[in-house]
N, C-alpha and C positions, 0 to 999 in steps of 0.2 A: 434147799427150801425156798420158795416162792415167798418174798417179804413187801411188807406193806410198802406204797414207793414214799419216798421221802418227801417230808412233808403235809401228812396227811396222818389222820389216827382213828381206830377203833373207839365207837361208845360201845362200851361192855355192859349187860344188861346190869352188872353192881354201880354204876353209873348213870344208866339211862336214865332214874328216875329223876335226876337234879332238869336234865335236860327236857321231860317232858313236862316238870312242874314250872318251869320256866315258860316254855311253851304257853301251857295252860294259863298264867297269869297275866302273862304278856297280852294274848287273846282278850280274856277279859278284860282289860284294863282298855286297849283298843274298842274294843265295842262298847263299851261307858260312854266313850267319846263320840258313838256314832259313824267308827270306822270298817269299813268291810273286809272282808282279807279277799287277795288273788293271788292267783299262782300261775306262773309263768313257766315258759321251758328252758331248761339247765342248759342251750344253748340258741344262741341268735347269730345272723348275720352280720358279719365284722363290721361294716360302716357304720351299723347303728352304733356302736360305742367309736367309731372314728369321728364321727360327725357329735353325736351327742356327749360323751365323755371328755375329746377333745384330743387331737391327735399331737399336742404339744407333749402332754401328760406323762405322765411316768408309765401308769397302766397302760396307754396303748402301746408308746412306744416300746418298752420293756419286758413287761407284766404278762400279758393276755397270753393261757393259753387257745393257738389258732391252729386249725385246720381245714383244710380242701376236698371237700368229694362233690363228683360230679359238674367240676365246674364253679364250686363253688365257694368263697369262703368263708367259714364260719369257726365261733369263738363262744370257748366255754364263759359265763357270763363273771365280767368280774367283780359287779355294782347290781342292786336290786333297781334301781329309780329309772334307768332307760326302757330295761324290756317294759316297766311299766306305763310309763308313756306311750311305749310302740303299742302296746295293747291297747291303751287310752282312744287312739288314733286309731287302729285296727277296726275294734271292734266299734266306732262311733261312740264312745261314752260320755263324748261332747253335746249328744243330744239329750242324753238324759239331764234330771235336775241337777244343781252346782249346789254346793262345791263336791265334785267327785273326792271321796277319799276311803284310801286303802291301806290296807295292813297286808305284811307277807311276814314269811319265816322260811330263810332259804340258804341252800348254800352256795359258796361264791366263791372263785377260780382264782389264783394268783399267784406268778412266778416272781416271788421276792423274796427275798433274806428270810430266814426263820428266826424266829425271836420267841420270849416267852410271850402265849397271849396269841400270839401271831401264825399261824399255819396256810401253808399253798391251797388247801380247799379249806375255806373256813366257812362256818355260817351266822346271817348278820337277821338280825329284827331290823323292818322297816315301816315306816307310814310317808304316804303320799298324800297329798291333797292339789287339786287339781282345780281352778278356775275363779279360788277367792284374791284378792287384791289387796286387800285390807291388812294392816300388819297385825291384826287381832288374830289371824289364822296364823301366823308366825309364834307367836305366843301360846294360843293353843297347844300345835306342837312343840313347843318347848314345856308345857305343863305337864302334858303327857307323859311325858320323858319323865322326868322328876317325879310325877304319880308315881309312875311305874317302879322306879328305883327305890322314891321311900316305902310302896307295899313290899316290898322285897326285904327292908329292912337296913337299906344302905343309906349313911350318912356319912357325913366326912364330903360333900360334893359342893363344886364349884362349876356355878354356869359364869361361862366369859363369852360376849356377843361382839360382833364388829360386823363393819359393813365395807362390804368391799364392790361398791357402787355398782353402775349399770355400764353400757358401750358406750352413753355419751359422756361421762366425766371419766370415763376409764382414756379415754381416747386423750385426755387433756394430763391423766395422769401419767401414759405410759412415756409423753415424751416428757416430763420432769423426771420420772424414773430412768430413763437413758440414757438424758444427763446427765445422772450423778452417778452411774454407773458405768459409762463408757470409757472414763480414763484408767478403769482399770480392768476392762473387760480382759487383755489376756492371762491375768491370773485365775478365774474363772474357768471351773468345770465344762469340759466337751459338750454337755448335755446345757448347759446355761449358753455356752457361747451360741449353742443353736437357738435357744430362746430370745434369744435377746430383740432381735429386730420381730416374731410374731409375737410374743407374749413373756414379755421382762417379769409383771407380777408373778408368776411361777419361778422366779429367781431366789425369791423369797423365799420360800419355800425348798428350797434345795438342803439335799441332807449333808453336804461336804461341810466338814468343819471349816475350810478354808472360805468356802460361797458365805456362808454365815457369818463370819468374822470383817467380812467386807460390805455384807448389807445391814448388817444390824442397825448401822444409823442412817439409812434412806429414807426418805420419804414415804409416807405410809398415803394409804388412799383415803381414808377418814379424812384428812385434810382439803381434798380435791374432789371432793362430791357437791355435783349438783343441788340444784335445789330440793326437785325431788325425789333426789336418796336421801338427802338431809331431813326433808321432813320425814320420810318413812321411818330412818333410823330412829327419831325422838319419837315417833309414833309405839315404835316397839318397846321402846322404854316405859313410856307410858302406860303402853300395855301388861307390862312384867309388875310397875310399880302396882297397877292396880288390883292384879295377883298376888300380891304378897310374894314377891318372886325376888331375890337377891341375885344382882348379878356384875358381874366387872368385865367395864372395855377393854378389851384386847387386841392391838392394833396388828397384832404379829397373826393375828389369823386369816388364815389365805383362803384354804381348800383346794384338798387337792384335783378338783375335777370343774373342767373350764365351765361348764352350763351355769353355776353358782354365778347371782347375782345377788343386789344389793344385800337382806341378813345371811350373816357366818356364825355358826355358833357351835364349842363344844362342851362337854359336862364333865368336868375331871374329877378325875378319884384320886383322894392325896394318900392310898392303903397301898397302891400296885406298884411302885417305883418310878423309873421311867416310862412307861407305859399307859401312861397314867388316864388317856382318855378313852374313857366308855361308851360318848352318843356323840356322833358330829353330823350336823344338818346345816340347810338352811334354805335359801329363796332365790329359785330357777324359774324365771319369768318368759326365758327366750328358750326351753329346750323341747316344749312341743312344736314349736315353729318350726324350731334348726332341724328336725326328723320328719317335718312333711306335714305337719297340724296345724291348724289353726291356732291365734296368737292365744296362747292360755296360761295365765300365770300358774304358777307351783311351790309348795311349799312342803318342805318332810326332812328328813333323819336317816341315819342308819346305825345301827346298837349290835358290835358285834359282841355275841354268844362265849365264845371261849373267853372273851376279855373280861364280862359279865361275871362267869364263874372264878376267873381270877379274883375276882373283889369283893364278890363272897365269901371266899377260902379266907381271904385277907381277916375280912371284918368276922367271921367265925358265924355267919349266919346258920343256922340250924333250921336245915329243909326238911320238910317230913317225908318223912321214909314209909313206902309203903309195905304191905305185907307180902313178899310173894304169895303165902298159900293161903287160904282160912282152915281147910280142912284135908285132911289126908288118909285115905281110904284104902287100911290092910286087908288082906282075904286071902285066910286060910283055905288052900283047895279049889280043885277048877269047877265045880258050881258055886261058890262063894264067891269066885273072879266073876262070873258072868252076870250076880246080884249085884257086884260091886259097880260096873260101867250104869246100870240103871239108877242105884243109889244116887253116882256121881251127875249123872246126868239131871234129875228132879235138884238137886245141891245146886248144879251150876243155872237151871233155869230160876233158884232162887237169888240170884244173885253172889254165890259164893266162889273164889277160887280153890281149887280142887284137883288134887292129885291122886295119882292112884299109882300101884304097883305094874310097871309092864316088864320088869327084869327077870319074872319068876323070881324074887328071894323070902327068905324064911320070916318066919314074923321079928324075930328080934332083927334082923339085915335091915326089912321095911319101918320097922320104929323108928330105930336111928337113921333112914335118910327120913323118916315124919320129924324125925328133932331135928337133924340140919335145914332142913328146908325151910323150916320156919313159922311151921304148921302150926294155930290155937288149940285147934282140936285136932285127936285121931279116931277116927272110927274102924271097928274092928268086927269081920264078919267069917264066920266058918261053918262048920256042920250042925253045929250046935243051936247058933243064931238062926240059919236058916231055916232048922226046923220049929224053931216058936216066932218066926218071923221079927226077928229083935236084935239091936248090935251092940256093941258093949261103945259106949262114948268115952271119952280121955280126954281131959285136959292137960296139955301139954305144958301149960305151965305149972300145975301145984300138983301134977300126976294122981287124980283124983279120977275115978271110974266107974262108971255104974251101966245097969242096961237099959235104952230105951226101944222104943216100938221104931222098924225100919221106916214107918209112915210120918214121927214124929222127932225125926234127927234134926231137921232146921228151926221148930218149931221150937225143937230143947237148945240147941244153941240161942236163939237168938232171945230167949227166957234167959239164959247164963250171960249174954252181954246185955242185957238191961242193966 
């Protein structure tokens, strides 16, 4: 047997509906805000996540997977925020009015460890915002987030912000940082010892128990920021106080993906374990540039899906459950079948879903899959019906039946759900 490849999982339609109401929420709550959704293709040319993601990173170097046709090579995408910038830049949407901002819902590429919450194709909610400066667009999307989360019904969440400055105080931090990490760089992971002379701040960030154990009292970059990241960072304060937005400094937030300048921010859930954060964003002021754009600040998030539903599981949220059928249409006998396709047909241009018998089985066979399916109603047609033009209706829940006019079965349903 041909099996799923590791890493990856079926949504079974007893499951799809979580993921489409998610969908659906997310959408609207994005467009509240004035956000557009795009959609990009489930593969790009490798440079672009080389150059914009950062080729220090874990994802390029590890992660991505890449392949070569015709010359070329290219890489299933592992982040939503670059392809959208290549788009940005693509298709000129610098010329339209500012601040460009987008929503996606996509899925995303990654060869790393499996965890709970965590899978090699996973898919993530995003929003971008493209050419505001101001850290009120930072906060924004930070509110958003938290909208979204509290209509969901999730509490128990912590927003933690830091800033992890720009190139000019970053330049002044990393040689403090290499200072105090250089006397013990050979105990240091393979993957650190390379980082050290391009990009130490990603040191921090290292998953070895041991790299941890040696950086935890470094120097953090919140100390060595310029003037202005320092005011941006009290700027964004400001902004969240004026929200009503609760939030704690967290100096140990890095990000994993180099474009990230001055705000870092993630939103944890204290319900998932270890696992524990659900949205991390923040503010990419140089990553239109670094890909070929003009100079365009940036600001946005990404909220992955499966981690989403873990936190709902957690918290016991109660999604509503749709109906597969409304009504389900037996027929006694092959003239009764061929009234029944038109019955069902007027039913479904009312709005109903609607099944019908295509197995050939007997009427008691066709009831019971009308009770498993999940059917409100059953409608019941045969020689009898057809010749006074009339079907026998059933409630499938209190098994109650009687006969109405074939002309007037939606009209009597939708009389019975009033």
């Amino acid at each position: 047997m041909i099996s799923i490849p590791r890493g990856t999982k079926d949504i079974l339609p007893k499951d799809v509906y979580r993921w489409q109401y998610l969908e659906e929420e997310f959408r609207r709550c994005c467009e509240s805000y004035g956000f557009s959704e795009i959609r990009t293709p489930v593969f790009e040319h490798t440079e672009l996540f080389q150059r914009g993601v950062g080729d220090t990173t874990d994802i390029v170097q590890k992660e991505m997977y890449t392949f070569e046709i015709a010359g070329r090579s290219l890489t299933l995408r592992p982040e939503g925020t670059s392809p959208v910038a290549r788009s940005y830049i693509e298709n000129k949407l610098f010329a339209e009015p500012l601040p460009a901002k987008f929503y996606y819902a996509i899925p995303c590429f990654r060869y790393e460890k499996m965890q709970k919450g965590r899978q090699r194709q996973f898919h993530q909610f995003g929003i971008e915002t493209f050419g505001a400066q101001d850290m009120l667009a930072d906060a924004e999307v930070i509110a958003l987030a938290i909208d979204f989360l509290s209509r969901l019904g999730i509490g128990n969440l912590s927003l933690r912000i830091n800033s992890i400055g720009c190139p000019i105080c970053r330049e002044t931090y990393k040689k403090v940082l290499q200072d105090y990490l250089r006397p013990r760089l050979d105990e240091f992971c393979d993957t650190c010892k390379d980082r050290f002379d391009r990009n130490p701040m990603r040191m921090l960030d290292c998953k070895s128990k041991t790299c941890q154990s040696i950086t935890k009292h470094a120097p953090r970059m919140i100390g060595y920021l310029c003037p202005e990241c320092s005011e941006a960072f009290a700027s964004l304060q400001a902004n969240l106080d004026a929200m009503g937005i609760q939030y704690e400094i967290d100096t140990d937030i890095v990000r994993g993906l180099d474009y990230y300048t001055k705000t870092a921010f993630e939103i944890i859930s204290e319900d998932i374990g270890a696992q524990s954060t659900v949205c991390g964003g923040g503010r990419y002021d140089h990553l239109i540039e670094e890909i070929g754009g003009p100079p365009t600040p940036g600001v946005g998030f990404g909220m992955g899906i499966e981690r989403l539903l873990l936190v709902l599981e957690a918290v016991g949220a109660a999604l509503p459950v749709p109906r597969p059928c409304d009504v389900f249409i037996a027929a006694l006998g092959q003239p009764a079948m061929l009234e029944v396709q038109s019955v069902a047909s007027a039913l479904r241009k009312e709005g109903y879903r609607v099944l019908t018998d295509v197995m050939a089985r007997n009427l008691k066979a066709q009831l019971k899959y009308a009770d498993r399916s999940g059917a409100a109603y059953a409608v019941i047609i045969g020689d009898d019906e057809l010749a006074t033009q009339t079907a026998v209706l059933r409630d499938m829940r209190s098994s109650s039946q009687y006969e109405v006019n074939l002309d007037q079965i939606a009209a009597e349903i939708r009389r019975q759900e009033a």
